[in-house]
N, C-alpha and C positions, 0 to 999 in steps of 0.2 A: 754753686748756689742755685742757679736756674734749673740744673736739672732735678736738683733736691726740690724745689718749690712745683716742675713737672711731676714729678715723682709722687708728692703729697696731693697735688689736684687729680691725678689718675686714680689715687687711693681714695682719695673724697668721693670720689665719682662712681666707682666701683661700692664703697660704700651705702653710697646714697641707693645705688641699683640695688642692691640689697635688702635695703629696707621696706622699697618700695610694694604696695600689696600686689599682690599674683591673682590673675582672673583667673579662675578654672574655667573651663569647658563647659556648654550648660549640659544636664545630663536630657537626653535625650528620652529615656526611660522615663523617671521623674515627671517630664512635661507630659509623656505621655497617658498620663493617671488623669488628667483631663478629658482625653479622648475614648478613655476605657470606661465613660461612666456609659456612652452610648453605642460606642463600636464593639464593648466589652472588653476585656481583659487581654483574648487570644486574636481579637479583632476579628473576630465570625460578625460581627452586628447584630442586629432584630430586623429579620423580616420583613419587608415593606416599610420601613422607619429608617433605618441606619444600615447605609450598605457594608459589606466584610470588605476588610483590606488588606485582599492576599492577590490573586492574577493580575486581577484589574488596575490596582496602584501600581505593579513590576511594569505592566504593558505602559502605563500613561509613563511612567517615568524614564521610557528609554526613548523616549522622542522629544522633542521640542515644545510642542505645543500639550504634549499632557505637563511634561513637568512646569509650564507656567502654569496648568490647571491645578494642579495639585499646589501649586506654591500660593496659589489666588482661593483656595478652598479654607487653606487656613489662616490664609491673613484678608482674604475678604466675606467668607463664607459663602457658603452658598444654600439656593433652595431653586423649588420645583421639582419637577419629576425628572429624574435620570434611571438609564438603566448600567445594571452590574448584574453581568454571569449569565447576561438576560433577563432578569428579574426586575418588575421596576421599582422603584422606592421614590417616595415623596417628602421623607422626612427635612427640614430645615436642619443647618449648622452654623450657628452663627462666629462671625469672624471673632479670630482669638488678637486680636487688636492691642491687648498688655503686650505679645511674645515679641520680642527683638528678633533681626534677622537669624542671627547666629542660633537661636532658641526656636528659630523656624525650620532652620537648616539642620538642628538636631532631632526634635520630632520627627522630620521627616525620613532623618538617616533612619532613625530607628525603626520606624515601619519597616522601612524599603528593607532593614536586612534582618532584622527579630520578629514583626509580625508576618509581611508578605515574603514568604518563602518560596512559592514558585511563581513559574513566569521568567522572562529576561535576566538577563543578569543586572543588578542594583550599582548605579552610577549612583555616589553621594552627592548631594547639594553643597555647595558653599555659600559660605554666610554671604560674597556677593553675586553670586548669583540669585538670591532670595532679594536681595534690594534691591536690583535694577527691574526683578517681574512686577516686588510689590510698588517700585514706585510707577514701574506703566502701566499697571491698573489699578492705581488710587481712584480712578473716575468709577468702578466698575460697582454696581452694585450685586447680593449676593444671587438676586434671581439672573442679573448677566455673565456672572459665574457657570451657574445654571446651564446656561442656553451653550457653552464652551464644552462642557461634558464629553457628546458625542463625537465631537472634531476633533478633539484631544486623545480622541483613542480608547476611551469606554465602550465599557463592551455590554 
């Protein structure tokens, strides 16, 4: 009897996992239709506005201190003048502060390996990796963003 009433509680439960909803993955792509209104599409950017994110984002993201900068660009934004490729650019981005880690950690996969094609080789983010940058620079605003750039391995 006990192991029939084991039996039924294993089945309940397996059950129950079943029915339960399934999160998918956020798409990384998708999120990225936000980013293509200004970096564009193929992530070339505009000119003095909105830098391209191709060498530049591979380099910052194979070190430490760029990919907190990259991690803090889109969850705190940034502004001020930085330079990319050598070129400078002034444009503002303001922080995407709806995305969830995981939804941070996708956008960024997705640069690092559909947009930014040369450069380094692409280490993906994890979702906690994305929560421990953004929560130690909760204080940061997007112009101290900014002033990180160059330290972080911008070129």
């Amino acid at each position: 009897m006990r192991a029939a009433a084991l039996a039924l509680g294993v089945g309940a439960a397996a059950l129950t996992a079943l029915t339960l909803p399934v999160h998918a993955a956020p798409d990384g792509a998708a999120i990225y239709g936000r980013c293509a209104a200004c970096h564009t599409k193929t992530g070339a950017g505009v000119p003095g506005v909105f830098p391209p994110l191709g060498e530049d984002f591979r380099v910052m993201g194979s070190s430490e201190a760029g990919r907190r900068y990259l991690t803090l660009v889109v969850t705190r934004g940034v502004s001020g003048p930085i330079k990319v490729g050598g070129k400078p650019y002034a444009g503002v981005m303001p922080a995407q502060a709806t995305l969830d880690d995981a939804s941070v950690a996708a956008v960024l996969n997705h640069v690092g390996t559909e947009i930014a094609k040369t450069g380094p080789a692409f280490k993906p983010f994890a979702e906690a990796e994305v929560a421990g940058i953004r929560a130690g620079g909760a204080a940061l605003s997007a112009q101290d963003v900014g002033k990180l750039h160059a330290a972080a391995g911008g070129q």
